[in-house]
C-alpha positions, 0 to 999 in steps of 0.5 A: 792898382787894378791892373795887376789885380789878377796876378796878385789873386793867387799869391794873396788869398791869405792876407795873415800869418795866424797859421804860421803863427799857430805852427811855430808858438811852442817854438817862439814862445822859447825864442822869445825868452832866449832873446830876453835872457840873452839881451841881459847884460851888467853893463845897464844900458844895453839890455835898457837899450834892447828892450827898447826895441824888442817892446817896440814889436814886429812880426818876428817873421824871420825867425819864425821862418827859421823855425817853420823851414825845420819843422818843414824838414822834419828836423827833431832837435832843439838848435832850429829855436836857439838859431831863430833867437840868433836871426832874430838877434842879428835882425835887431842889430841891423835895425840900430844900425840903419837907424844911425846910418839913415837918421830915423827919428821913428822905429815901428811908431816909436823914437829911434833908439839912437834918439833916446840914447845917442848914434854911439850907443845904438851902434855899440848895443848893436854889435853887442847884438850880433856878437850874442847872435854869433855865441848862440850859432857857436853853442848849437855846433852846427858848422854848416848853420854858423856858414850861412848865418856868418855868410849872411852877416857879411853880405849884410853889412856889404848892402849896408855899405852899398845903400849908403853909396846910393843914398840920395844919389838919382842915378842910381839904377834899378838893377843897383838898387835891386843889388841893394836890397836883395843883400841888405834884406833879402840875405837874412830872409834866405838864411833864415830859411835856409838854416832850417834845411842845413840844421836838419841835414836835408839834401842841398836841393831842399837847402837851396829850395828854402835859400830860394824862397827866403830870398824872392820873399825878403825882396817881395817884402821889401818892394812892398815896404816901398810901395807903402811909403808912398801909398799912404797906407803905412799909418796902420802899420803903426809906420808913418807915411813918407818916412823914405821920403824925408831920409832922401831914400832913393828907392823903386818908385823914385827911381821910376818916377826920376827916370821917366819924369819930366825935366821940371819933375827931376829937378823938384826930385833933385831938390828933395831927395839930393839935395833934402831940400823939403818944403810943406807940400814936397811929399803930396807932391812926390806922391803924385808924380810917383802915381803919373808914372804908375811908379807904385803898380810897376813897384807891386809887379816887380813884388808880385814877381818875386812872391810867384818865384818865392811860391813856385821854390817850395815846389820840392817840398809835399804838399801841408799845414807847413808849407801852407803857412810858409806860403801864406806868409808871401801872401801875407807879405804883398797883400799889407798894401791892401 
């Protein structure tokens, strides 16, 4: 991937987030108590169910934009913890959502939920989530914070809709898959981030600064999950190499390497990923047409594109510790596949 080496310099000269990590724990370790009291139901298998996924790990990279975004506005309540709690919340959901829609048998290197416990299970504990999600929105009193999350939430659930469309289907364009993603990931990242500006009652230039960010960041990071699909580097992410691949995910690089490939190599696309037809073999194979046409560097441009814009939007905000780790964590966020 040398050639767009040195574009890539400047936005991954941090390959981790232990600043932001740093600057938020106070406030994470309370949304990690809140997201444990608030996952705890009499009803027995939804906090079993919660639990399941919240052990399974992650970054918890939302909400701590959330939290970093206030702290970036100088915001001095206690609402920016409960609102990551609710990110966070609504995050998971999504999760057991997409699990059910794309029929996942991992999650974070561990077995989907819904194999544990069944499709119905997942979806009801999921929505369970996002109404927990709503309550705590509610109890900050904040009517410009529940806006963008609800607004989120609904895009959300329209990109959900729109990747379903666009599953296996070949024709599916660049630019509509980029509408996919930019509301199916990139949507909670803006809010996430926006709702810090809102809760601290900033100007709506810093709002939709933090919007803005959120957004190119999310998008970065989701073009770099694709990348990492097909680069065999997902295995120390504790994610397994091709998972895209067997769940006839169209995404950037397929739809690449489709659009520029050979009539034989179209066909052994419409073969695996239309018709999941998949045989011993197909993936090594998908990873070398995907390298022909340089599908993965043009995927990590279009990365590397939005991280500069996600840089260049914290540009109304001086110089700092905070702004320093929100922008490590775009480097952090291109730089996995490294």
């Amino acid at each position: 991937m040398g050639p767009i080496a040195p574009l890539q310099k400047t936005l991954t000269a941090s390959r981790d987030i232990d600043a932001l990590h740093n600057l938020v724990d106070q406030d994470m370790a309370r949304v990690n108590q809140i997201i444990l009291d608030k996952a705890h139901s009499d009803v027995e298998l939804i906090p079993k169910l919660a639990q399941h996924l919240i052990d399974s790990g992650g970054k918890r990279l939302r909400p701590m934009l959330t939290i970093a975004a206030a702290k970036l506005c100088e915001y001095q309540g206690a609402g920016h913890v409960t609102l990551a709690a609710s990110v966070e919340f609504m995050h998971t959901a999504t999760l057991l959502h997409d699990d059910v829609v794309d029929e996942s048998e991992m999650r974070r290197g561990k077995t989907a939920a819904r194999l544990l416990w069944g499709n119905e299970a997942s979806v009801l504990v999921g929505d369970y989530l996002l109404g927990q999600a709503f309550k705590m929105m509610v109890e900050v009193g904040s009517l410009g914070a529940l806006r963008v999350l609800s607004n989120a939430a609904s895009v959300i659930a329209e990109g959900e809709v729109m990747q379903l469309a666009a599953a296996k289907n070949l024709a599916t364009t660049e630019e509509t898959y980029h509408a996919v993603i930019n509301a199916k990931t990139a949507a909670l990242f803006a809010a996430a981030a926006e709702v810090g500006a809102v809760i601290a009652e900033r100007p709506e230039t810093e709002a939709l600064a933090l919007h803005e960010f959120g957004r190119h960041l999310g998008l970065a990071f989701q073009l770099m999950d694709d990348v990492l699909d097909y680069s065999g580097e997902r295995a120390r992410l504790g994610k397994n190499v091709g998972d895209d691949f067997s769940e006839g995910k169209v995404t950037l690089p397929v739809i690449l390497a489709h659009a520029d490939g050979t009539p034989e190599e179209q066909a052994f696309w419409q073969r695996t990923i239309a018709e999941g037809d998949i045989q011993d073999g197909d993936l090594e194979t998908a990873m070398t047409l995907i390298a022909r046409h340089n599908a993965l560097d043009r995927t990590m441009e279009r990365a590397l594109s939005h991280g500069e814009r996600a840089t260049r939007a914290l540009d109304v905000f001086p110089d700092g510790p905070i702004k320093s780790a929100l922008l490590d964590a775009v480097g952090f966020s291109i730089s996995r596949a490294n």
